[in-house]
Every structure is written in C-alpha cells, then in structure tokens.
ZAMARBA-977719 format. One record per residue (C-alpha): residue in three letters; chain; x, y, z. Coordinates in nm, 2 decimals, padded with zeros to 4 digits. Example, Ala and Ser with C-alpha at 12.3 -4.5 7.8 and 13.67 -1.06 7.14 Angstrom:
residues 2
aa	ch	xx	yy	zz
ALA	A	01.23	-00.45	00.78
SER	A	01.37	-00.11	00.71
end
This chain:
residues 342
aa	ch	xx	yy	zz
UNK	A	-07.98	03.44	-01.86
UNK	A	-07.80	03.12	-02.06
UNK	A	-07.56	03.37	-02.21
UNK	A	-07.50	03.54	-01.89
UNK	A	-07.41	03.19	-01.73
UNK	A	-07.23	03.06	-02.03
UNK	A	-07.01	03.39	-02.02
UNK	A	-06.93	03.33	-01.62
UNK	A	-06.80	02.99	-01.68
UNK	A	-06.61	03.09	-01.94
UNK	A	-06.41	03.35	-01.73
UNK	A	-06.46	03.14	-01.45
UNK	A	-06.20	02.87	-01.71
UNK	A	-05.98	03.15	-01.82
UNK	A	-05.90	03.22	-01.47
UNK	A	-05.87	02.82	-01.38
UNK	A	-05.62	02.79	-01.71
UNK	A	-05.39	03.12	-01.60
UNK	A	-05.36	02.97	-01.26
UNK	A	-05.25	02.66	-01.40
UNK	A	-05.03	02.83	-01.64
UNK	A	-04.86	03.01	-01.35
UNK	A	-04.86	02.75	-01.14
UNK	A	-04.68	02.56	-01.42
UNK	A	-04.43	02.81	-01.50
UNK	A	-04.37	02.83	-01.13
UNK	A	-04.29	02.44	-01.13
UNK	A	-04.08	02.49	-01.43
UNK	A	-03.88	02.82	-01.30
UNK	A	-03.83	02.61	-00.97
UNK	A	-03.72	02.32	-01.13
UNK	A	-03.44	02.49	-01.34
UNK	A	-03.31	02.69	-01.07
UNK	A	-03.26	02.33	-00.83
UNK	A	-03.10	02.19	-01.14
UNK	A	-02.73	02.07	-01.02
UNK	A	-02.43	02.23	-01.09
UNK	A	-02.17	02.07	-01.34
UNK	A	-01.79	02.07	-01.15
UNK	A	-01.48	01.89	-01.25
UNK	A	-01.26	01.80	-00.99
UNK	A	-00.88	01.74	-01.11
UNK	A	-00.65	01.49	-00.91
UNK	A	-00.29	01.52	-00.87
UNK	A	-00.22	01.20	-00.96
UNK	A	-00.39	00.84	-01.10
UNK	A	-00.71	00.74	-00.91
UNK	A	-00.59	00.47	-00.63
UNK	A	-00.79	00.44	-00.28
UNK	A	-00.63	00.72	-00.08
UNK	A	-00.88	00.93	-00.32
UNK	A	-01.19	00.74	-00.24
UNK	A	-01.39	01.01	-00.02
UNK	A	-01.41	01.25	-00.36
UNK	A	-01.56	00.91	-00.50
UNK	A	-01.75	00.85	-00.23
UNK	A	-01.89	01.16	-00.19
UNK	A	-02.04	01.10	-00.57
UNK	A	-02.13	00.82	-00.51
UNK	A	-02.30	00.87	-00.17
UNK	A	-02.51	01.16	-00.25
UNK	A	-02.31	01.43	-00.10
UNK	A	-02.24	01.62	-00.40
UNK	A	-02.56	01.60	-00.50
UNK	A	-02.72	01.71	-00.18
UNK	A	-02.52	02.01	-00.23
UNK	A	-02.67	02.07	-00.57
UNK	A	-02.35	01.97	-00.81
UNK	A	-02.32	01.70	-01.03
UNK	A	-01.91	01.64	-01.01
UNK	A	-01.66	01.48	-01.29
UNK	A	-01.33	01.37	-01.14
UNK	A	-01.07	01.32	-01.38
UNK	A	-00.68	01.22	-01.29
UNK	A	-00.39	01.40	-01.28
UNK	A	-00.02	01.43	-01.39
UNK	A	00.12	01.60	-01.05
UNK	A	00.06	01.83	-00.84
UNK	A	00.21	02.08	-01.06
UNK	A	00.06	02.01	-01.40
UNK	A	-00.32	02.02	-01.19
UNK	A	-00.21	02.41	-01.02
UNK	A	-00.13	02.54	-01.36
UNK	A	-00.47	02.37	-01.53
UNK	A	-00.65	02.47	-01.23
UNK	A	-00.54	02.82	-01.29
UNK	A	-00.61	02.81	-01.70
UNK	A	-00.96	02.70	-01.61
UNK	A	-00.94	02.32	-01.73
UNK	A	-01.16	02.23	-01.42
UNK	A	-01.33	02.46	-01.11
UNK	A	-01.17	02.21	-00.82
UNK	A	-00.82	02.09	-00.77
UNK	A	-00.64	01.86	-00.55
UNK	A	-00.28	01.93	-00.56
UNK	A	00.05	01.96	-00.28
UNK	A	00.05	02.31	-00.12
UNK	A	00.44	02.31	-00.21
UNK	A	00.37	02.30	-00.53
UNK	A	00.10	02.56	-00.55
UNK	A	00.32	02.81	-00.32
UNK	A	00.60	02.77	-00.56
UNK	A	00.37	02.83	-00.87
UNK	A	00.24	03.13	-00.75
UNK	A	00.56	03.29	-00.66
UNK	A	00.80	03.17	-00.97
UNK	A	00.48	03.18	-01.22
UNK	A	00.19	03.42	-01.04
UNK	A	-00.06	03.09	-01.06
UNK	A	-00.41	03.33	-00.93
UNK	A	-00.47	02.93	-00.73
UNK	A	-00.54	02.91	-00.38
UNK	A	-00.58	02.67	-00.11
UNK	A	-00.92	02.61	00.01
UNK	A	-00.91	02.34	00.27
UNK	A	-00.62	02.13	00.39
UNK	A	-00.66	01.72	00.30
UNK	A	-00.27	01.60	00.41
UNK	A	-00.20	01.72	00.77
UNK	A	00.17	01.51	00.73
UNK	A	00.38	01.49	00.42
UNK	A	00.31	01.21	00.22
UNK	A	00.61	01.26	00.02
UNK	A	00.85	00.95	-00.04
UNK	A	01.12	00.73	-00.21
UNK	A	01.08	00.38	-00.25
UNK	A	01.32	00.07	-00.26
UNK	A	01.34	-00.31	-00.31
UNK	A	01.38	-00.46	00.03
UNK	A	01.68	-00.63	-00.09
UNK	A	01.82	-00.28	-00.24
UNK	A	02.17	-00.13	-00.05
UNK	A	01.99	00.19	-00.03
UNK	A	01.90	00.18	00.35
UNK	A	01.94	00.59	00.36
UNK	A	01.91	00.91	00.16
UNK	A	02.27	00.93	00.13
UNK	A	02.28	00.56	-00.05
UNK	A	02.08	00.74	-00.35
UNK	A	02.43	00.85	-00.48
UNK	A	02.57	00.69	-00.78
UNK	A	02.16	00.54	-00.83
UNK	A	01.88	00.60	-01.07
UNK	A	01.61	00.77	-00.88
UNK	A	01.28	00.83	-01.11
UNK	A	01.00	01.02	-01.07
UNK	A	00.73	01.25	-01.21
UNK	A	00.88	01.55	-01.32
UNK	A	00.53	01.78	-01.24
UNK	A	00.54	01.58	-00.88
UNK	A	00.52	01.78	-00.54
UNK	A	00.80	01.54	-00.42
UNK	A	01.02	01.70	-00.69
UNK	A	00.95	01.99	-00.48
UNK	A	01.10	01.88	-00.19
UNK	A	01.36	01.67	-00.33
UNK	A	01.68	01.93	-00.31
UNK	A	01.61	02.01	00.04
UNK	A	01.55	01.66	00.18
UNK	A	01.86	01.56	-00.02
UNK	A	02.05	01.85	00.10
UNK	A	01.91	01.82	00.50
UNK	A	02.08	01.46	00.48
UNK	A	02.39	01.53	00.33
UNK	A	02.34	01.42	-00.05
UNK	A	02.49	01.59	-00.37
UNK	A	02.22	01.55	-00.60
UNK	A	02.42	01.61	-00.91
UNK	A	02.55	01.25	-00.77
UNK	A	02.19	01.11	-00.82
UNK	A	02.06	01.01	-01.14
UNK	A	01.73	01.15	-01.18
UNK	A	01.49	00.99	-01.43
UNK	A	01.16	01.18	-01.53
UNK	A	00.92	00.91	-01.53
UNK	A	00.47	00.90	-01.59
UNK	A	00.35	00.82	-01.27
UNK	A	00.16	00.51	-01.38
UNK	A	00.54	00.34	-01.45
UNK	A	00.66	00.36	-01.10
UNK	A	00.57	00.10	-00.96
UNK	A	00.66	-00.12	-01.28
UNK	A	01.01	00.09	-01.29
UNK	A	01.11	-00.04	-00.95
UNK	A	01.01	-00.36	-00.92
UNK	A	01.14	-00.44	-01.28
UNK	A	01.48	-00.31	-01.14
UNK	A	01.49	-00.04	-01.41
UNK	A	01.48	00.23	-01.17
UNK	A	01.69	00.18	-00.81
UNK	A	01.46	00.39	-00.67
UNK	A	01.15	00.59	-00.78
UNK	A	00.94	00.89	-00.63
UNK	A	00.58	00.87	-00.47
UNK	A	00.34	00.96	-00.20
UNK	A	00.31	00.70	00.11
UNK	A	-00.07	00.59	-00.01
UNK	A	00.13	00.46	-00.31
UNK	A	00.32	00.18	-00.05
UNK	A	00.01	-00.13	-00.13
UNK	A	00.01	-00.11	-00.47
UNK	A	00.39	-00.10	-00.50
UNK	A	00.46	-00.38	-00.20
UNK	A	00.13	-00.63	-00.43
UNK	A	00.33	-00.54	-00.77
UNK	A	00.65	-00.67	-00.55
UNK	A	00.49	-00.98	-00.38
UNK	A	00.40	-01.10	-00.75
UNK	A	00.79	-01.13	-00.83
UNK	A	00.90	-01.25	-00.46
UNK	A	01.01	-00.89	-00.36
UNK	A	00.92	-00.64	-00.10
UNK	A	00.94	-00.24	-00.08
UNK	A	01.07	-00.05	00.18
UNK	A	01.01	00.31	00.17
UNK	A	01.23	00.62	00.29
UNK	A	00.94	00.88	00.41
UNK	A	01.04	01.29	00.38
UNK	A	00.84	01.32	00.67
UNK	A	01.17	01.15	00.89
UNK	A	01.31	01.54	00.80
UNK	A	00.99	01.76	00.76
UNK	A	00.66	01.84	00.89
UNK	A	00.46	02.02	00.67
UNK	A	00.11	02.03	00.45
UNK	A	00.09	01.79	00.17
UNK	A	-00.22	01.76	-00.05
UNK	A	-00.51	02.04	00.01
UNK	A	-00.81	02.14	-00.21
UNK	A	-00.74	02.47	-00.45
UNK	A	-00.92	02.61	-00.66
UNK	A	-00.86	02.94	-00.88
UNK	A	-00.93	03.31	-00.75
UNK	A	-01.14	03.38	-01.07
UNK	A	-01.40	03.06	-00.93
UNK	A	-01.36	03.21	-00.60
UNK	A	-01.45	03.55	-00.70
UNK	A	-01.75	03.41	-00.93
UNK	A	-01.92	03.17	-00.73
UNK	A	-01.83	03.20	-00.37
UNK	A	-02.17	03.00	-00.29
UNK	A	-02.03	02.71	-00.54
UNK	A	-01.71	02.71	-00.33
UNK	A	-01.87	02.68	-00.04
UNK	A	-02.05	02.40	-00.13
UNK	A	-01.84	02.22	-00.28
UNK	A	-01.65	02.24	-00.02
UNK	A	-01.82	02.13	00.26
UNK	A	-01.96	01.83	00.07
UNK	A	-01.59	01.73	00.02
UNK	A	-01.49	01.75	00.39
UNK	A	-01.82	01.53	00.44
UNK	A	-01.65	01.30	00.19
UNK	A	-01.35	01.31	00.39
UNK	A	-01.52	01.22	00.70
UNK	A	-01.71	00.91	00.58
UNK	A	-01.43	00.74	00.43
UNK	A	-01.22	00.80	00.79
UNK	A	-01.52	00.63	00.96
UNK	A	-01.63	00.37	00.64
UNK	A	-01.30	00.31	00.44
UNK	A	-01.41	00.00	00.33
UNK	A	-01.73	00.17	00.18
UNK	A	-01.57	00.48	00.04
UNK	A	-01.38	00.19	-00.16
UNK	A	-01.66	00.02	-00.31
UNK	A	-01.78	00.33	-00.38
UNK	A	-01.46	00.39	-00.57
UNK	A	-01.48	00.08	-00.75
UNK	A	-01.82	00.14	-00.89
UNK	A	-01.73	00.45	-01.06
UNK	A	-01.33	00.38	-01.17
UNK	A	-01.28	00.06	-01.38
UNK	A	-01.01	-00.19	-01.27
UNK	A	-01.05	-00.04	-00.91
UNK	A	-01.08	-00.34	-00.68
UNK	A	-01.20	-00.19	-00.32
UNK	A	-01.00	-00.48	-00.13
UNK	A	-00.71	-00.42	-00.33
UNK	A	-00.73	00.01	-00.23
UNK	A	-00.86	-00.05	00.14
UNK	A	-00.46	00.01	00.28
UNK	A	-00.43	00.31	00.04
UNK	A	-00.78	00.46	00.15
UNK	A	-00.64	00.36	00.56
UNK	A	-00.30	00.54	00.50
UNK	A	-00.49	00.86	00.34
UNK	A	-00.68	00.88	00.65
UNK	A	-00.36	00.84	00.84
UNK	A	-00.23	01.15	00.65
UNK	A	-00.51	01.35	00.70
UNK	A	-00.66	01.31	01.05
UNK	A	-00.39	01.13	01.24
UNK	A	-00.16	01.40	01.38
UNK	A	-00.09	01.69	01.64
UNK	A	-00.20	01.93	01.45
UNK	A	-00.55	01.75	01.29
UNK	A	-00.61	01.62	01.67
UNK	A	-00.68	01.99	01.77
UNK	A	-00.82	02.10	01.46
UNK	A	-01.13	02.09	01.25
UNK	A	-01.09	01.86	00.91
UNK	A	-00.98	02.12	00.62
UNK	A	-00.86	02.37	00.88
UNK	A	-00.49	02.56	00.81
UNK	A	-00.29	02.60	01.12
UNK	A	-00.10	02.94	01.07
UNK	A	00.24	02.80	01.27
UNK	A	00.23	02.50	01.01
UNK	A	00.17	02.68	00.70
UNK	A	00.40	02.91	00.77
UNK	A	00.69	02.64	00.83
UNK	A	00.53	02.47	00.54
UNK	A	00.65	02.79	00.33
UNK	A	00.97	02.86	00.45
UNK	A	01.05	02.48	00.37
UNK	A	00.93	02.52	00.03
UNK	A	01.09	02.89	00.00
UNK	A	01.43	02.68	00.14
UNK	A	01.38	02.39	-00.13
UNK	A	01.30	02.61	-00.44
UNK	A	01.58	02.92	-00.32
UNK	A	01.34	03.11	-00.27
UNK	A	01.28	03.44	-00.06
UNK	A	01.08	03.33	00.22
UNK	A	01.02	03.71	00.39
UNK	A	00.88	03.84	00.00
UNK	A	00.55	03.65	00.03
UNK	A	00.35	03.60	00.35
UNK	A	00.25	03.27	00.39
UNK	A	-00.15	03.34	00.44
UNK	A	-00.13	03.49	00.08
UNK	A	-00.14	03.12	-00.04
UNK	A	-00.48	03.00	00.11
UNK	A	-00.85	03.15	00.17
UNK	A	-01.05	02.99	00.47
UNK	A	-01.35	03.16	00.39
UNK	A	-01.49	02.82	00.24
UNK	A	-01.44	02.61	00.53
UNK	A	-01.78	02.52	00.71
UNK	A	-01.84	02.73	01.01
UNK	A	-01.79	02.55	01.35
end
C-alpha cells in the first residue's frame, strides 16, 4: 500500500515538473517571438529639429509599441541615403523624392517611396541680408556652395533655368553639409544650398557676427514633394509586416511633434548630444509647416501621395535631370500599401 502511494506521488510530480517545463518553454518561446526588431533609420542630412518626430517616436515609445528597437544615424544627402538605402546599409530611409526618382531611372536604385513627410519643397538658397543677391538671377558671377549628393542639386538647373540664369555663370562649390552655415556667414561662400528647416540655425550662426540671412525658397517656382520615407523593394518584399509597422509608428511620430514640437525637441535632445530643444523648436515648427501645412496635406491623410502632385513632381524632376518624362510612369516610384488604413 506505501509503495502503491509512494509510486502515485511520484507520477503525480513527473506530471507537475512537465507542466512546468512546458509552461516554461511556452514563456520562453513567447518571450523570443515579442522580442523587438532591430531597424536603422538613415537621414538625409545632419540631425537638427525638423527631424525630431523620428526621435520622438524613440523616445516616446512608439517604435517600441510597434515591436522595433530603431538606430537613426545621419545622412550626407538625399542621394548618398537612396543609393545606401538600396545597398542595404539600413532598412528605413528618409530622403527627397527627386532624388530617388532620378536614381531609379539614371541608376535602376530597386528604392521606393513609402509615405510622403514634405507636402512643399523645402529646397533653398541662402544669403547674407546685406548680400546684392536679392534674385536667382543675382547668383551669376557668385560662389554658390552646396552638397553635391543634395536633393537641391536636383532641382538646381531647372530653378536656375525657370528664372533666367546661365548656370555655367554660377560658381558652384561642392561643400559637407555641416560647413554651410559656417561657409556663408564667414563670407567664404556668397551663397550656399539647404532645406528651409535649415533657416534658425543659419540666421543664430548670423546673429553671433551682427548679420542676418535671407533666403530665396524653390518653392517661389515649384510645387512638388520634398522629403518622404523609402525604403528598398528587397525590405518590402521580405518583411511587409516590418514595413507596415514601421511605418505607421513613424506617421504617429509625425503627428505628435505637429501637436507637441516643443516635446518632440526634448525628446531630441536626450538622444543627440549638443542638441539644445530651444535652440531646434523653429526647425521642428517649419518641418511641420512643410509637412501638414498645405492644399494638398489639408485634404489628405499624413504620408498619403496625391497622384496629380506626384505626377508634376516627376515631370519637374524628368525636366531638371533631361530626362524622358513619358518612359517612366510616375506611380512606379512609390508603394502605398504601408500607409495605415483610414
């Protein structure tokens, strides 16, 4: 009878220590399948406050409520991030649609659009206050510098053209983009190349030496897409859920900084050394500007593409590269089967 007793509560612990062990292995299973995704995210260009929502959206949790751990790293122009988007250097891009239509046509980049950011141009040329150049036309016979990977570089010929400019006349400077704003307010450069978020950090480098910055925007002759989120057509192949994801955490990034700008910046400044958030608040303010503030964003969900607008945001870029505008339709540049559905 002791043995028959003894030999129940033994199976009666064999059977308590496999449900354990399953109930453990369960646990562990379900812990490594809700472990977060690693993602890079490349900018175009050095971190300043018009990219605070990607850092906010790190900061704030929305990356990780989607499950991704995200690395943002800077960039060296819109082009330079298309082609290292495309070689695989990170999953996520933000870079101008000009330059990613022109890569994929000249060089067969497999990069795509994912979701608009820039509903306006941002593109621009900025002067001294006290400079003669009041017009496009006053860049002849003057040093203009600028990044030679920068979506403004894209646009340059035709803006120049549209107002009447001979850009052989123009002396143009390839230049890092961190030495802009020291380029022009040193007087080494008449002019130098940038996007309109770019405008505070220019106008404080000015104030220091008594100067101010006035700033001739490309916007005065187009009206196109500027930056938007890309990412390569292997990732989107791959890991659609990833994209989507990713995606829609960014919008949300997008969305708090347009209603907290002054938050998205301090979020910024925890995570990027030397950022001061009162110093990026105009920078974040004009990004939201450029993003939500026009005819087309009024009517339109946050990311969305507007077919009329990219396709006159092609034939502009097809006009400024001399390119054939009817060989490529302009839908074969983005994919909005990301974008959250509304």
């Amino acid at each position: 009878m002791i043995s028959l007793v003894r030999r129940h509560a033994a199976s009666r612990l064999l059977r308590l220590i496999g449900t354990c062990a399953l109930a453990l292995g369960a646990a562990a299973f379900a812990t490594g399948a809700a472990r977060a995704q690693e993602v890079k995210l490349l900018l175009d260009w050095i971190p300043t406050g018009d990219y605070a929502a990607y850092y906010a959206a790190v900061d704030r949790g929305f990356y990780k409520d989607a499950g991704l751990t995200v690395t943002i790293e800077r960039g060296f122009g819109s082009s330079d991030t298309v082609t290292k988007i495309a070689t695989g250097v990170a999953q996520f891009g933000i870079a101008d649609i000009g330059a990613l239509m022109a890569g994929r046509v000249r060089t067969q980049v497999p990069v795509r659009a994912i979701a608009s950011i820039y509903t306006r141009p941002p593109h621009s040329i900025f002067v001294l206050g006290d400079s003669p150049i009041r017009t496009f036309k006053d860049l002849e016979g003057r040093s203009l510098a600028g990044a030679p990977g920068s979506a403004v570089r894209v646009f340059l010929p035709l803006v120049l053209a549209r107002n009447n400019v001979d850009i052989s006349k123009v002396q143009i400077v390839n230049s890092e983009p961190a030495t802009m704003g020291p380029l022009l307010v040193s007087g080494k450069a008449n002019a130098v190349t940038g996007f309109l978020p770019n405008r505070p950090r220019f106008e404080a480098m000015a104030k220091e030496q008594g100067k101010e910055v006035r700033v001739l925007q490309f916007a005065e002759t187009l009206q196109i897409y500027g930056n938007s989120l890309i990412a390569a057509e292997a990732t989107l192949a791959k890991n659609p859920d990833l994209v989507r994801r990713f995606v829609a955490a960014t919008l949300r990034g997008l969305e708090f900084a347009r209603a907290n700008p002054r938050g998205a910046t301090e979020s910024m400044a925890k995570l990027v050394p030397g950022i001061e958030a009162q110093r990026e608040m105009a920078a974040a303010e004009i990004a939201n500007f450029l993003i939500f503030d026009s005819e087309i964003a009024r009517k339109m969900p946050v990311g969305s593409f507007d077919a009329a607008q990219l396709k006159l945001t092609w034939e502009t870029v097809a006009e400024a590269q001399q390119l054939d505008a009817k060989a490529t339709s302009p839908e074969s540049f983005v994919t909005r089967d990301f974008l959250p559905k509304r």
